[in-house]
C-alpha positions as CSV (number, residue, x, y, z in Angstrom):
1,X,147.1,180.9,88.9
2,X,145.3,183.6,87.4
3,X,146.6,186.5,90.0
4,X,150.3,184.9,89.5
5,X,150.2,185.3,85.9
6,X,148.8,189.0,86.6
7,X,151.1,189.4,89.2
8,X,154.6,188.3,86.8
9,X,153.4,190.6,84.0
10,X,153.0,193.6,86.0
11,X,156.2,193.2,87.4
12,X,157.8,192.7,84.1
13,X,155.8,195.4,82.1
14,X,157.6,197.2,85.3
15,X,161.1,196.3,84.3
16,X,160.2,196.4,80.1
17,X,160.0,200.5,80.7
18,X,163.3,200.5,81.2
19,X,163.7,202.7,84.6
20,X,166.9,203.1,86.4
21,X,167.6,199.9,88.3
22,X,168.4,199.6,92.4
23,X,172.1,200.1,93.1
24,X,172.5,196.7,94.2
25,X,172.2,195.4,90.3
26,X,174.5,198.4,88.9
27,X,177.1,197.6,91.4
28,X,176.8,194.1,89.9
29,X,176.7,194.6,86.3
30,X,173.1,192.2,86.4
31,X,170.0,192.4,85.0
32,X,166.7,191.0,86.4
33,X,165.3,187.9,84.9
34,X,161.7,188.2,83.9
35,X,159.7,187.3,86.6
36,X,157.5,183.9,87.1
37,X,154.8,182.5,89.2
38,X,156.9,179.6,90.4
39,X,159.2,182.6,91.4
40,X,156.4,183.7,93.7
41,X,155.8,180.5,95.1
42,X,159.4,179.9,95.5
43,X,159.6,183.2,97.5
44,X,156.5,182.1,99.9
45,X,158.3,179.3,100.7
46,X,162.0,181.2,101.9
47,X,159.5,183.5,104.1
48,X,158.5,180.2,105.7
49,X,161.9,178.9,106.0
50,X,162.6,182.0,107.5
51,X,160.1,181.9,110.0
52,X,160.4,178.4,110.9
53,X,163.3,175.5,112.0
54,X,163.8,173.2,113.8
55,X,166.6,171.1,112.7
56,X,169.5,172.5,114.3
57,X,168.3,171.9,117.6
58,X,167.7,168.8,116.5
59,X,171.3,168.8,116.2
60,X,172.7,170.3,119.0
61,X,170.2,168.1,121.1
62,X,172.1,165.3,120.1
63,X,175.5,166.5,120.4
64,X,174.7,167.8,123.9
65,X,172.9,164.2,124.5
66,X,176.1,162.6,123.7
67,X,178.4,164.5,125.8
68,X,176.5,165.3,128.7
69,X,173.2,162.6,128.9
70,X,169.8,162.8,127.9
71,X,168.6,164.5,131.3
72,X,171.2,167.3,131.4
73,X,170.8,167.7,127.8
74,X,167.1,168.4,128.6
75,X,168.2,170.8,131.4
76,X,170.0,172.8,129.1
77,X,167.0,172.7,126.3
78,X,163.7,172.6,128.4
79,X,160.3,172.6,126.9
80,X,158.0,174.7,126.9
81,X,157.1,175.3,131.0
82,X,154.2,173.7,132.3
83,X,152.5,176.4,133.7
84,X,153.7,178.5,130.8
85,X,151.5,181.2,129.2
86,X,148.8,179.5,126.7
87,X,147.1,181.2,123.8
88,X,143.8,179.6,124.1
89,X,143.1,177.7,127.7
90,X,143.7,174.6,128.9
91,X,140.8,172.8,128.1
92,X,139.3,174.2,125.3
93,X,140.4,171.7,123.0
94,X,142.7,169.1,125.3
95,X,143.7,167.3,121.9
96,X,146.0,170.0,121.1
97,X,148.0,170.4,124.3
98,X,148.9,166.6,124.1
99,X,152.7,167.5,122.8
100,X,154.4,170.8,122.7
101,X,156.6,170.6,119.4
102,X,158.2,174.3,119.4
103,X,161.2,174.0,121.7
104,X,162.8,176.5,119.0
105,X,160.2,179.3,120.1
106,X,160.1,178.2,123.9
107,X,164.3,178.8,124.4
108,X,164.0,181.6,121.8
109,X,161.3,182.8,124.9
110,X,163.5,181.8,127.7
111,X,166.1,183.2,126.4
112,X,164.6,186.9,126.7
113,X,162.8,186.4,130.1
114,X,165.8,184.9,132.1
115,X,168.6,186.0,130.1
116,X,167.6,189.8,128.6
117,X,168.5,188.3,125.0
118,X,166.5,189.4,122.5
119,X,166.7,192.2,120.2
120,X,164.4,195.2,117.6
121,X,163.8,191.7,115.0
122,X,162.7,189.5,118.3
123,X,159.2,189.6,119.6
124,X,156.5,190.5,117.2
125,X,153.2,190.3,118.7
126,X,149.5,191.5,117.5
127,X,145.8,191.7,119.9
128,X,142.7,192.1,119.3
129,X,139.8,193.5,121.6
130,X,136.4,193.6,121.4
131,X,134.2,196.9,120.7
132,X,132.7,196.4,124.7
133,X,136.3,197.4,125.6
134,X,136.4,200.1,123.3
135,X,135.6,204.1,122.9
136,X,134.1,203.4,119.3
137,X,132.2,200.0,120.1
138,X,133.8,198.4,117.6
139,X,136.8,195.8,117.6
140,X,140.3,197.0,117.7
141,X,143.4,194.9,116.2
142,X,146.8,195.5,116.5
143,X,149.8,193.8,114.1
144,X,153.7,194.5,115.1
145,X,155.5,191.5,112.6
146,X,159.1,191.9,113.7
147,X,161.2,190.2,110.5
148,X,165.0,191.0,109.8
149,X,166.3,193.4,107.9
150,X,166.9,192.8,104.3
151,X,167.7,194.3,101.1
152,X,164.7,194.6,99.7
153,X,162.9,195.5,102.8
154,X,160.5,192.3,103.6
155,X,157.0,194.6,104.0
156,X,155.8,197.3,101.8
157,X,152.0,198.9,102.4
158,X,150.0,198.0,99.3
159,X,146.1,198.9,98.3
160,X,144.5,196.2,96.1
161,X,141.2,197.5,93.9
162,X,139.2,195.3,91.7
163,X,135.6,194.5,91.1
164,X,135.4,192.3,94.2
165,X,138.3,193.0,95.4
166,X,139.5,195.7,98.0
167,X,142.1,195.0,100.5
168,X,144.8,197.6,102.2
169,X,147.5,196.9,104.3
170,X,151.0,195.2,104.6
171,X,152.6,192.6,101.5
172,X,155.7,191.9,100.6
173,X,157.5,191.5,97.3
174,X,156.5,188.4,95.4
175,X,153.1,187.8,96.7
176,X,149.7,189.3,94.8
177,X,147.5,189.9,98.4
178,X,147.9,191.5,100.8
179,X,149.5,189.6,104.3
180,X,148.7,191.5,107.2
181,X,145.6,194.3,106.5
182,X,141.8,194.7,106.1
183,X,139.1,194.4,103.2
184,X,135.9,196.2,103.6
185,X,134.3,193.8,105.9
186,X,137.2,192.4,107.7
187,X,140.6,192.6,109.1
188,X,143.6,190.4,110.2
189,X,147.0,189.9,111.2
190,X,149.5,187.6,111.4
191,X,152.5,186.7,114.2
192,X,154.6,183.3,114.0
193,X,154.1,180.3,115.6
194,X,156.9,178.6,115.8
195,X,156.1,175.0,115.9
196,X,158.4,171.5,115.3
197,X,157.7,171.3,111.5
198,X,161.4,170.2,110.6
199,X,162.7,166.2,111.0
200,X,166.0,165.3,110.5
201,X,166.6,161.2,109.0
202,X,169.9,159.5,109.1
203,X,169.8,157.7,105.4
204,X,171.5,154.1,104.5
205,X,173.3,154.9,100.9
206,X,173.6,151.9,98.7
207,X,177.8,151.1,99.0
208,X,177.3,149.9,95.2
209,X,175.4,153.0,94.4
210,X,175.5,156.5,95.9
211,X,172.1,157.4,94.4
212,X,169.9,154.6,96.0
213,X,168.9,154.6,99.7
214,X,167.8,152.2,102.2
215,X,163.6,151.7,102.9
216,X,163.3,148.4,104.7
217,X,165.1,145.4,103.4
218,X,165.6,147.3,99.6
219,X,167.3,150.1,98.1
220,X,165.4,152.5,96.1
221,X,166.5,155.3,93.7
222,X,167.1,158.9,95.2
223,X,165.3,161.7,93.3
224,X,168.1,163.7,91.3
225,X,167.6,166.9,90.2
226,X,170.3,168.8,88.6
227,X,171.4,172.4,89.6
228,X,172.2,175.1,87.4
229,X,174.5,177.3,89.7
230,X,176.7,180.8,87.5
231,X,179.6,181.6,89.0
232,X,180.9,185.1,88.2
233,X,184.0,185.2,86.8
234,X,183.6,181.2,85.2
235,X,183.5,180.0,81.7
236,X,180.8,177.0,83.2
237,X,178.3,177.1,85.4
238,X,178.7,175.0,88.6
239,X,176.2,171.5,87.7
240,X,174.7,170.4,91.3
241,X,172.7,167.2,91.6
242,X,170.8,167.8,94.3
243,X,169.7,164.3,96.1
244,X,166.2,163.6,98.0
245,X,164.9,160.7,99.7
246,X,161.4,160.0,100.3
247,X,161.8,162.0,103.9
248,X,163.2,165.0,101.7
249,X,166.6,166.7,100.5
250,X,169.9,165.5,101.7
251,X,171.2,168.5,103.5
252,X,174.3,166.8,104.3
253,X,175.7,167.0,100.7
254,X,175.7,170.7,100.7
255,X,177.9,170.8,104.3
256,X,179.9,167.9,103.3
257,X,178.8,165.8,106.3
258,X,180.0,162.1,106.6
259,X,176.3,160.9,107.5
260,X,174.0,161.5,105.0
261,X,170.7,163.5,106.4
262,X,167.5,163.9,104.9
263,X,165.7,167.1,105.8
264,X,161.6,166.3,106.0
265,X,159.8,169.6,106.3
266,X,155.4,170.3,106.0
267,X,156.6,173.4,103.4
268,X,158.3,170.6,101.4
269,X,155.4,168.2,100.9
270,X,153.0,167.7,98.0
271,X,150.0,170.2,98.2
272,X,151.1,173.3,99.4
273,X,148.3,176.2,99.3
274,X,149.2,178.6,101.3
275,X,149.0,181.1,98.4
276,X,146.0,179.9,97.7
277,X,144.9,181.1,101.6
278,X,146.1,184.0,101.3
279,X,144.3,185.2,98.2
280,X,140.9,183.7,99.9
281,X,142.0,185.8,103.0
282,X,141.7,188.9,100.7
283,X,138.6,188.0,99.8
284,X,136.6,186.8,102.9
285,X,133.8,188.8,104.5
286,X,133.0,187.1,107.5
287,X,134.4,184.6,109.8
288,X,133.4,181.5,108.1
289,X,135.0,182.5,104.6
290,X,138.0,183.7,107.0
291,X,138.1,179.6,108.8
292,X,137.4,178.4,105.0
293,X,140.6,180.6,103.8
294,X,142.6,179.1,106.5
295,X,141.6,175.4,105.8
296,X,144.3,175.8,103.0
297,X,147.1,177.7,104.7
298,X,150.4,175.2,105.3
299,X,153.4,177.0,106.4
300,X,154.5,178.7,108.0
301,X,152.3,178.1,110.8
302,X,150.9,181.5,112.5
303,X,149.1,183.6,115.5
304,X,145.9,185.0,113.2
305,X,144.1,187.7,114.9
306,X,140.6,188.5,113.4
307,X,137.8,191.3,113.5
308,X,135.0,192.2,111.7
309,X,132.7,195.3,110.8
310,X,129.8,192.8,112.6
311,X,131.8,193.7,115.8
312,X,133.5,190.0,116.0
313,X,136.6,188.7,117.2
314,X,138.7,185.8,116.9
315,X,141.9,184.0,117.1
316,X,143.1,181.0,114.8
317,X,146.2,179.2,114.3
318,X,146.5,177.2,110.9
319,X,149.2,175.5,109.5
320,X,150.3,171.8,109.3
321,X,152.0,170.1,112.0
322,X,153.9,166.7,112.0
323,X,151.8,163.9,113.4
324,X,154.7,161.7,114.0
325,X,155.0,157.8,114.5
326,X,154.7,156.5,117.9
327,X,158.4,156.6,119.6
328,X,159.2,159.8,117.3
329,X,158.6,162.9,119.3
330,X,160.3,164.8,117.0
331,X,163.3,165.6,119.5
332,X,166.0,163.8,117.7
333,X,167.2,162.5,114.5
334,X,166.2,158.8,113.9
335,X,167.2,156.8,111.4
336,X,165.4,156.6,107.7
């Protein structure tokens, strides 16, 4: 809390001085709001939607399922291959090669090897070697983060200096640490993981009362949170009352959808510190406070590459992954 506080009143002290604003908010006649610490938090959490999804193929699964069968609706959306590539060996830790849950990231990879589809935002990728391999002796690591293109650009290079703090590398806006980089003492980087974190529910609404929903043989109230939305050019502001079930929001009521579908994502539950992981990050010095740091990190789930001034190296992947019920493999949407 204490670096997001510091964090929102720099950035307003910032906009107080009254400099010339981007051309984005002239061309708009806007002015910035003053900015929070839930805005920060908020903003961590559209970098993990954006790096992260599964839903839609969730979707077209079932549509393809429909029309075609289950067997050439897997032909057209394999799995990860068998004897595809793996990160850490088989047989390091056989628990975590029961189920491969990113089918997003494996047709994503497909898609380029087979097909030549891909493009500059597809691909990032980051290494790290030992110093027995290198001309200095010490470990060498290497970060490329391919994101899209946006208005503010996503990464900006950034030195943080404070009593115990010193950390250098890449951030971007809304966050107080630095993301990819090094501190005196160690370095990191980070590259996406891609896995099933995304379930889609079909929901039973309550005929007598569109804000209840179906769990077992009862109906139980939706949460209802109401949506301040300005409209340019309108005397009111649109009112939304945004539904969620106990699985998550009802996507459907922003497409309009007949069936009503509950969107249950890990970046949406209770407990989310992934901040908090990457402030610790900043501040590790070896590999144990680096693990420690990690313990906290949610989503969006990522390829962390690590070196140290000690000459180690090291690999970890954190982030929360659905452990679903037995008969839900995550492929499909199942009922609520």
């Amino acid at each position: 809390p204490g670096a997001l506080d510091a964090y929102a009143a720099g950035a307003n002290a910032r906009i107080a001085e009254g400099h010339i604003l981007p051309p984005e908010y002239l061309l708009l006649g806007a002015q910035p709001e003053p900015w929070t610490p839930i805005d920060s938090l908020v903003w961590e959490k559209m970098m993990s939607w954006d790096l992260g999804g599964d839903y839609e193929m969730e979707l077209l699964r079932r549509q393809l399922g429909e029309a075609l069968g289950p067997e050439r609706a897997a032909q057209l959306l394999p799995g990860y291959p068998q004897d595809g590539v793996l990160i850490l060996p088989a047989g390091v830790e056989p628990a975590a090669w029961e189920q491969t849950a990113g089918d997003l990231l494996a047709l994503d990879s497909r898609l380029q090897i087979e097909l030549g589809r891909g493009g500059r935002e597809i691909g990032s990728n980051n290494w790290v070697v030992a110093g027995s391999r290198t001309e200095s002796g010490l470990p060498l690591l290497a970060n490329d983060p391919h994101l899209g293109t946006s208005i503010p650009s996503i990464w900006y290079l950034a030195e943080l200096q404070g009593d115990q703090l010193h950390a250098i590398g890449a951030t971007f806006p809304g966050l107080p640490a630095v993301v990819i980089g090094h501190n005196e003492r160690i370095a990191w980087g980070v590259t996406n993981v891609g896995p099933d974190t995304q379930d889609l529910y079909i929901e039973r609404i309550n005929p007598a009362n569109p804000n209840q929903y179906a769990v077992g043989d009862r109906w139980e109230d939706m949460t209802v949170v109401e949506e301040i939305i300005a409209v340019d050019g309108a005397d009111e502001p649109l009112r939304w009352a945004a539904r969620s079930t106990r699985h998550g929001p009802l996507i459907s009521d922003v497409s309009g959808a007949g069936v009503p579908v509950a969107l249950r994502w890990v970046a949406l539950e209770p407990g989310d510190t992934t901040m908090d992981a990457f402030m610790d990050i900043n501040y590790a010095a070896d590999w144990e406070g680096f693990v420690d740091a990690l313990r906290r990190y949610v989503s969006p789930s990522q390829n962390v590459v690590y070196a140290d001034v000690e000459g180690n190296i090291g690999y970890y992947a954190p982030g929360r992954i659905p452990i679903r019920a037995e008969g839900h493999d995550g492929m499909l949407p199942v009922t609520g």
